[in-house]
ROZA-584964 format. One record per residue (C-alpha): residue number from 1; residue in three letters; chain; x, y, z. Coordinates in pm, whole numbers, always signed. Example, Ala and Ser with C-alpha at 12.3 -4.5 7.8 and 13.67 -1.06 7.14 Angstrom:
2
kero->1&drenfi->Ala&miro->A&X->+1230&Y->-450&Z->+780
kero->2&drenfi->Ser&miro->A&X->+1367&Y->-106&Z->+714
//
This chain:
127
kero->1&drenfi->Unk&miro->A&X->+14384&Y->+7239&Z->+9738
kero->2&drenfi->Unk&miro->A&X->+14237&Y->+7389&Z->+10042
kero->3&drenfi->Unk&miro->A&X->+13926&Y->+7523&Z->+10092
kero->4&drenfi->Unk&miro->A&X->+13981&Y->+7872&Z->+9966
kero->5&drenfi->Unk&miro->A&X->+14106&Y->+7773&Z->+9629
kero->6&drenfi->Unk&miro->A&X->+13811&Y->+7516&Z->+9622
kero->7&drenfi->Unk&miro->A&X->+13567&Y->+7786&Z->+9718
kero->8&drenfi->Unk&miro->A&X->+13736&Y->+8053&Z->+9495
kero->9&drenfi->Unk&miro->A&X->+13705&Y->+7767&Z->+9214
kero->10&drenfi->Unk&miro->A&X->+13330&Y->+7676&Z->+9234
kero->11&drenfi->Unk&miro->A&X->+13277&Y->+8057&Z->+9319
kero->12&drenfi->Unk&miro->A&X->+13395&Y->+8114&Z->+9005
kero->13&drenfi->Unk&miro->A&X->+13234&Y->+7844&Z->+8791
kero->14&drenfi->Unk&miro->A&X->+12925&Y->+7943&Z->+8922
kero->15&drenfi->Unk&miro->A&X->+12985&Y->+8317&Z->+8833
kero->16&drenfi->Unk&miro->A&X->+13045&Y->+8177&Z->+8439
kero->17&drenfi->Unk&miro->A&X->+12779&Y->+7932&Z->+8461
kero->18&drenfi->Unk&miro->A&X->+12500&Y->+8181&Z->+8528
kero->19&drenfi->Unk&miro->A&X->+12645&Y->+8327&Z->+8195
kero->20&drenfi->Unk&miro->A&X->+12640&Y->+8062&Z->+8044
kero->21&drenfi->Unk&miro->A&X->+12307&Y->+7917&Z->+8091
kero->22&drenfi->Unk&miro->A&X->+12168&Y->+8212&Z->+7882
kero->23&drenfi->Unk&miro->A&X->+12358&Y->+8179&Z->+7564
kero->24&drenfi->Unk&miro->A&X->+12359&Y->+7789&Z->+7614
kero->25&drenfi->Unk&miro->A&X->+12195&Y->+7557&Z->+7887
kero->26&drenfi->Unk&miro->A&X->+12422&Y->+7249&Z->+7810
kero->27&drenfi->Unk&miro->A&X->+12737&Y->+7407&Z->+7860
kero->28&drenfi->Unk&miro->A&X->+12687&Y->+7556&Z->+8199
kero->29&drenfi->Unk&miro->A&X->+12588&Y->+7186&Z->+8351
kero->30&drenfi->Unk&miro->A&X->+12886&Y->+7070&Z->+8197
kero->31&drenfi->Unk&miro->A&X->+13118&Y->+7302&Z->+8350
kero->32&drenfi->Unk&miro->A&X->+12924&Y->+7226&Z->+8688
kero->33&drenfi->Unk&miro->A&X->+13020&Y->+6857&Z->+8599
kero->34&drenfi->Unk&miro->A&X->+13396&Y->+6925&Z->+8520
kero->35&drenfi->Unk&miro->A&X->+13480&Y->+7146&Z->+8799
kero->36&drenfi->Unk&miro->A&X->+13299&Y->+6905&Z->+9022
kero->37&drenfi->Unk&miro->A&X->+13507&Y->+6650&Z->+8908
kero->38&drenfi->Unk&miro->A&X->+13782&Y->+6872&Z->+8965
kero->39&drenfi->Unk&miro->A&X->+13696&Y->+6937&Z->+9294
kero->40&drenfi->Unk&miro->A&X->+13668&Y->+6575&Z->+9370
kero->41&drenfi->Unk&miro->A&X->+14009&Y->+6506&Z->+9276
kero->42&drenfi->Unk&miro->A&X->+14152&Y->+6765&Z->+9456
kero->43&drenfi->Unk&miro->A&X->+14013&Y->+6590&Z->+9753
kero->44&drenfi->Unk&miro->A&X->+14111&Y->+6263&Z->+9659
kero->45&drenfi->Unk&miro->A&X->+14456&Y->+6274&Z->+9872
kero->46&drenfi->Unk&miro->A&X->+14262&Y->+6394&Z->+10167
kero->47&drenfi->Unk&miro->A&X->+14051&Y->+6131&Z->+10168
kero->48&drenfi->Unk&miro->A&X->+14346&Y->+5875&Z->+10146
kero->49&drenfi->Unk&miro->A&X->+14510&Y->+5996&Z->+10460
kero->50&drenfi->Unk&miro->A&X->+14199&Y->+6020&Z->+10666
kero->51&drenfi->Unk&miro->A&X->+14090&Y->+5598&Z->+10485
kero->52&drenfi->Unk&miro->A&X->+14427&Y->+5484&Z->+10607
kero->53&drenfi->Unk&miro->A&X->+14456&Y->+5642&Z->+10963
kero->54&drenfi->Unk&miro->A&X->+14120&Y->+5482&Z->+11007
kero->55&drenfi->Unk&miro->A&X->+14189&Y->+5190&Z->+10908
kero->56&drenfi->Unk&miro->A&X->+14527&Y->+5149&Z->+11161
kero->57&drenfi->Unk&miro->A&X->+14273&Y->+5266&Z->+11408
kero->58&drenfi->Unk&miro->A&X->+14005&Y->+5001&Z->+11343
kero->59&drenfi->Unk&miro->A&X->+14270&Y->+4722&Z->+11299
kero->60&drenfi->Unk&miro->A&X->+14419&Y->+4808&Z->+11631
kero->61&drenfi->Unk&miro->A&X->+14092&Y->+4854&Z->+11839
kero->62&drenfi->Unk&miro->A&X->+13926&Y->+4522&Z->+11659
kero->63&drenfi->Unk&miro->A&X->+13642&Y->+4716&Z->+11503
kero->64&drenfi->Unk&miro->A&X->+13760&Y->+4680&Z->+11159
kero->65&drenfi->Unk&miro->A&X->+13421&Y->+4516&Z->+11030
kero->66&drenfi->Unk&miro->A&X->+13202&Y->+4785&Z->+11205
kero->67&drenfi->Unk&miro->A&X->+13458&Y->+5058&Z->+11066
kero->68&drenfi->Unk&miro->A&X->+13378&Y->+4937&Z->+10734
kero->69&drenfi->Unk&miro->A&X->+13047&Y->+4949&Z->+10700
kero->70&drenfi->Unk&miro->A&X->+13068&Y->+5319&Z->+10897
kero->71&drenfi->Unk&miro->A&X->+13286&Y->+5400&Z->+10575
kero->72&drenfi->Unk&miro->A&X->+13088&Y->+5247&Z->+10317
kero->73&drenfi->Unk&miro->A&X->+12751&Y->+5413&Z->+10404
kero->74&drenfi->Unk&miro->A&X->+12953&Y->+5714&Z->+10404
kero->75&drenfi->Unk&miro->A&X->+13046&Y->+5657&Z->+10030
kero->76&drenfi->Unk&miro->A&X->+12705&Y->+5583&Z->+9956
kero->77&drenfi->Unk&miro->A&X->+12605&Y->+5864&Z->+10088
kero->78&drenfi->Unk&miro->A&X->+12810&Y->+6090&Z->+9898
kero->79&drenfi->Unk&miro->A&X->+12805&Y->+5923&Z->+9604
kero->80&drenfi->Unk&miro->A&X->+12405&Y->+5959&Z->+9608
kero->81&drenfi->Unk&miro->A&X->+12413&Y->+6311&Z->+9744
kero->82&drenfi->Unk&miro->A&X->+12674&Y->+6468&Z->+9456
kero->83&drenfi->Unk&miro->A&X->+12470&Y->+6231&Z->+9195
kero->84&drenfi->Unk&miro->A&X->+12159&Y->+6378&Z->+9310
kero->85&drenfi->Unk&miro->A&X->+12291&Y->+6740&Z->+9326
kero->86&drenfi->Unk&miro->A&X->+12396&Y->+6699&Z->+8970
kero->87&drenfi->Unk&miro->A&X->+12030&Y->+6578&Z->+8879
kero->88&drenfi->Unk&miro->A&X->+11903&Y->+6901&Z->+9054
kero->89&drenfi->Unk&miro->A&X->+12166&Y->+7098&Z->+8851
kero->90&drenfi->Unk&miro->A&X->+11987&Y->+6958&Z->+8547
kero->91&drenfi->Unk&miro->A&X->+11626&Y->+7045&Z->+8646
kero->92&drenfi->Unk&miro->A&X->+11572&Y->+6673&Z->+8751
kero->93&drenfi->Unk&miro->A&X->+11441&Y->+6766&Z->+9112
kero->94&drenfi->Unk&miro->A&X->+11211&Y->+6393&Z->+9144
kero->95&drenfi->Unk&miro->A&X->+11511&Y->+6198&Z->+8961
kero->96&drenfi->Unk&miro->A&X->+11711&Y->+6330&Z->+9221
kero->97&drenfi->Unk&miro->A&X->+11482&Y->+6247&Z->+9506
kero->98&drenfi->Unk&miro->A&X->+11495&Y->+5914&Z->+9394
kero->99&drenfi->Unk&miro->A&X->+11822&Y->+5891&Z->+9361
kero->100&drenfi->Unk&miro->A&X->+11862&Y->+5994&Z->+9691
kero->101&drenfi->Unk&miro->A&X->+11616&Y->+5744&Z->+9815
kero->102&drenfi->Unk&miro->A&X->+11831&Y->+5510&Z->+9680
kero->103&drenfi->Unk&miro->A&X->+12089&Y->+5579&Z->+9851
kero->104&drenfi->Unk&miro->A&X->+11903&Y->+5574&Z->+10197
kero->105&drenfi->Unk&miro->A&X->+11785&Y->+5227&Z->+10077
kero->106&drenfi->Unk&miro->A&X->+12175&Y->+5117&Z->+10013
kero->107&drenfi->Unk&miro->A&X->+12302&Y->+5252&Z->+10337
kero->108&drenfi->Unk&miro->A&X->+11961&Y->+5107&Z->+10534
kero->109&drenfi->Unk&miro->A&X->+12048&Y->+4740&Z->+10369
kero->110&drenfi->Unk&miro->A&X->+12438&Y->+4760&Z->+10457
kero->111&drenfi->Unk&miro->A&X->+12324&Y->+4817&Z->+10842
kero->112&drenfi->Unk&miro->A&X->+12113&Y->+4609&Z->+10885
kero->113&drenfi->Unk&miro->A&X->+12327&Y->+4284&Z->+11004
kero->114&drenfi->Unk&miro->A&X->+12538&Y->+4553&Z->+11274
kero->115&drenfi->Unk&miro->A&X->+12180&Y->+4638&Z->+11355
kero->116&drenfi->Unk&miro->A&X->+12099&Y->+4263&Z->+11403
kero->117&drenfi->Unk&miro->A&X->+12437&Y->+4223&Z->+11598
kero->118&drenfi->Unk&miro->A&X->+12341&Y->+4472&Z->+11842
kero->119&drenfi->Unk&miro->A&X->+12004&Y->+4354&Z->+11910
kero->120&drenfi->Unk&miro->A&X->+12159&Y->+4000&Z->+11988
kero->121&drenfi->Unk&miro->A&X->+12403&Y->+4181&Z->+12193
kero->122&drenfi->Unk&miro->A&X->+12141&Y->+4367&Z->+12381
kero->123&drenfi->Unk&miro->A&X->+11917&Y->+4017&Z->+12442
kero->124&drenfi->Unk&miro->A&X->+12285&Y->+3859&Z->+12608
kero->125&drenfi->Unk&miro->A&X->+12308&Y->+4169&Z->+12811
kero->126&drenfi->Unk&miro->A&X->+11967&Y->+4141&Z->+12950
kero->127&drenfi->Unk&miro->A&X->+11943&Y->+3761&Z->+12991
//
C-alpha cells in the first residue's frame, strides 16, 4: 500500500466514523481500531526491508549493539504513541498521557548503559 491508498483508507474511515459515533459510540472506535490494524499491516513489509538493510549495515560497520537499541526505542516509541492515540480516540486523554510516559520511561531505561558507555568513553578521551 502506498501512502495514497493509506491516506484514502483512514480518510475514509474517518468520514464513516464521524457517522458513526452518533448512532453508536462503540462502533466508530472499533473501526478506528480495525483500520489501524489494517494500516499497520500494510506497513509490515516496509518495515522488514528497511529492519534487514539495517541490520547488514550495523553488522558490517560493528555497531550492531548500538543499532539495536536505536531500533528498539523506536518500537517503543510507536508502540506507546499508536497505544496512546487509541486511548485519546476513546476519550482517555490522562490514560494516554500515561501511557505515553511510559513509554519515555522504557526508552529512557534502554539508554541508559549506551549513555554510560559514552560517558566512559568521554573520561578515556580526556584523560
Amino acid at each position: 500500500m502506498n501512502i495514497l491508498q493509506i491516506s484514502g483508507l483512514a480518510l475514509s474511515a474517518v468520514a464513516l466514523a464521524v457517522l458513526l459515533r452518533q448512532y453508536r459510540a462503540e462502533y466508530a472506535l472499533a473501526l478506528g481500531l480495525v483500520v489501524s490494524a489494517v494500516i499497520l499491516m500494510a506497513l509490515m513489509p516496509v518495515l522488514k526491508e528497511t529492519m534487514e538493510l539495517l541490520i547488514d549495515i550495523a553488522s558490517k560497520s560493528g555497531v550492531s549493539q548500538t543499532l539495536s537499541i536505536i531500533v528498539k526505542s523506536l518500537g517503543i516509541a510507536f508502540v506507546a504513541g499508536i497505544a496512546a492515540d487509541i486511548c485519546r480516540d476513546a476519550g482517555e486523554s490522562a490514560m494516554a498521557a500515561k501511557v505515553e510516559l511510559a513509554g519515555k520511561v522504557a526508552i529512557l531505561s534502554m539508554a541508559m548503559p549506551m549513555a554510560a558507555q559514552l560517558m566512559e568513553l568521554f573520561e578515556r578521551i580526556l584523560q
